[in-house]
C-alpha positions as CSV (number, residue, x, y, z in Angstrom):
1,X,262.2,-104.9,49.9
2,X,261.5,-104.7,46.2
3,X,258.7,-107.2,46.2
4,X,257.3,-104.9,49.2
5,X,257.2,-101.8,47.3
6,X,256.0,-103.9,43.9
7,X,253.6,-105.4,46.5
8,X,251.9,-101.9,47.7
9,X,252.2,-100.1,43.6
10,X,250.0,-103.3,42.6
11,X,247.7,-102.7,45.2
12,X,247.4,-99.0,44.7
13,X,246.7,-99.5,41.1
14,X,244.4,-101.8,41.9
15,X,242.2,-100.4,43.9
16,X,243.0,-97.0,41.4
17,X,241.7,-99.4,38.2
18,X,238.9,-100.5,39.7
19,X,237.6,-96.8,40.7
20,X,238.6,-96.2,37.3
21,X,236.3,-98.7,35.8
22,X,233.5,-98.2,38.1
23,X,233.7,-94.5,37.1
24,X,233.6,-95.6,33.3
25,X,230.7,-98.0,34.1
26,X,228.5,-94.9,36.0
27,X,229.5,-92.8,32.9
28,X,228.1,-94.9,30.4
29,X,225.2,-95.7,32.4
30,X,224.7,-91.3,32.2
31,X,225.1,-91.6,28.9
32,X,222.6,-94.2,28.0
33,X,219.8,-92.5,30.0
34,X,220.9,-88.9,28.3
35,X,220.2,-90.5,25.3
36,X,216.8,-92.0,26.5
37,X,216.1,-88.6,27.6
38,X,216.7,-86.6,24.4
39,X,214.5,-89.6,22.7
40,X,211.9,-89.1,24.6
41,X,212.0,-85.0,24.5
42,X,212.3,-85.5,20.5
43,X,209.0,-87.7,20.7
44,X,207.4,-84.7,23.2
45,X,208.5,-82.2,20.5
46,X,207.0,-83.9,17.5
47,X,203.8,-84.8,19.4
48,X,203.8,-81.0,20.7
49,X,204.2,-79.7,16.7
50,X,201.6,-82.3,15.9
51,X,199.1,-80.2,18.5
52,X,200.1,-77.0,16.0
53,X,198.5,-78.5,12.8
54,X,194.9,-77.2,12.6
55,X,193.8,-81.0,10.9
56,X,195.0,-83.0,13.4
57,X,193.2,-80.9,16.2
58,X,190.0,-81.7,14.5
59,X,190.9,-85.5,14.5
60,X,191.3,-85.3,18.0
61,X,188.2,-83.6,18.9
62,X,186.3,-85.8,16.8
63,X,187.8,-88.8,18.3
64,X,188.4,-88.3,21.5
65,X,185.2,-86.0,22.3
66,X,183.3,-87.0,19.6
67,X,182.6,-84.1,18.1
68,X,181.5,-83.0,14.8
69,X,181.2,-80.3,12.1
70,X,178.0,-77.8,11.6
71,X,175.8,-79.9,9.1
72,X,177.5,-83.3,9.3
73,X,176.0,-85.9,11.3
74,X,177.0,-88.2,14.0
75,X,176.9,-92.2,13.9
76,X,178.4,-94.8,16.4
77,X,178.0,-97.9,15.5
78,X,177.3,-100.6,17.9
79,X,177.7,-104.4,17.8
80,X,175.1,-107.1,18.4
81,X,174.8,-106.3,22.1
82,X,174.5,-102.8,22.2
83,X,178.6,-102.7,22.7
84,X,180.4,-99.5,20.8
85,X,182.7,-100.5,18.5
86,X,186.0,-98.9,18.5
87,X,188.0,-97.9,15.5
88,X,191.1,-99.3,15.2
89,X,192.2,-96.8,12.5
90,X,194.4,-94.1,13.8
91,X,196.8,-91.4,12.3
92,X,200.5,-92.6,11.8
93,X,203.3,-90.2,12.4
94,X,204.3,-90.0,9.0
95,X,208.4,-90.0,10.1
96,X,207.6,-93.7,11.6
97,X,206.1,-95.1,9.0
98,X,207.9,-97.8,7.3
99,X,209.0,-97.0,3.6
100,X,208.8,-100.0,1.2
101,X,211.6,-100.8,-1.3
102,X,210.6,-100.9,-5.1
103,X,211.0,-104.0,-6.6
104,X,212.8,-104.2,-10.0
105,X,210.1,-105.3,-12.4
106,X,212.7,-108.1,-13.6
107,X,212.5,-109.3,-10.7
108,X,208.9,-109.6,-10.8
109,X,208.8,-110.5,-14.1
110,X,211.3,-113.7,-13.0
111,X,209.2,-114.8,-10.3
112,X,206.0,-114.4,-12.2
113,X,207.5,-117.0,-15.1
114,X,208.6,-119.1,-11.5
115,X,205.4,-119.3,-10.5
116,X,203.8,-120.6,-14.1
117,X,206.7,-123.0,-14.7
118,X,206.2,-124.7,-11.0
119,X,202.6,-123.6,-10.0
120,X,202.0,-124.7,-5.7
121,X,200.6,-128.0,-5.4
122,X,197.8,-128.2,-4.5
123,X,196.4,-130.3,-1.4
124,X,194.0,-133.1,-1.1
125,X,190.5,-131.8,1.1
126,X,191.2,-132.6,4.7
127,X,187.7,-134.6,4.6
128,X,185.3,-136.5,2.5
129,X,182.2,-134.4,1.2
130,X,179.3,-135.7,1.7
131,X,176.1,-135.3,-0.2
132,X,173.1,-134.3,2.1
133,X,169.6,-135.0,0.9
134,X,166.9,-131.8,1.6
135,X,165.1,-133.8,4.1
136,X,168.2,-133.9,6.4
């Protein structure tokens, strides 16, 4: 009778644990995409204050609509077949950009004296150079 009753409490927590841990799981999975969603509502924010400075406005215009200022004038430059080129250069969002770390000038000064005490070797040319005559 005892091994009956231990028999139906391991079941029932059983089945209990496992609702509890598939509850867990579903709440974590919540969580995560809260989290995506207050990332991605922080990058609309930022790229909606962006919109407010007057500068980056005209960037855009000019840009994307190619417009320009009274008295300036317009160039696109095109390639060899008549192709636009496109500028690569754009405006970083100056809280992504990556700050670089100082480095002590001992430690430059250390791999400065490196570099003269064991200077790279150099390599041997990959080919022979040939002389050519004007003729050829």
């Amino acid at each position: 009778m005892v091994a009956l009753v231990l028999a139906v409490l391991l079941v029932s927590y059983a089945s209990s644990m496992k609702a509890y841990l598939q509850q867990r799981s579903h709440l974590a999975d919540l969580r995560s995409q809260i989290t995506a969603s207050q990332t991605e509502v922080d990058r609309l924010e930022k790229a909606n204050e962006r919109w407010k400075d007057d500068d980056y406005v005209r960037t855009q215009a000019r840009e994307r609509l190619g417009w320009v200022m009274p008295g300036e004038t317009a160039y696109q430059v095109i390639d060899e077949n008549g192709h636009l080129l496109d500028s690569g250069d754009r405006l970083a969002d100056p809280s992504q950009v990556a700050k670089s770390e100082a480095t002590p000038w001992w430690s430059k000064q250390y791999s400065s004296l490196q570099n003269a005490d064991h200077p790279p070797t150099e390599r041997a040319p990959v080919g022979t150079i040939t002389k050519k005559t004007p003729g050829e």
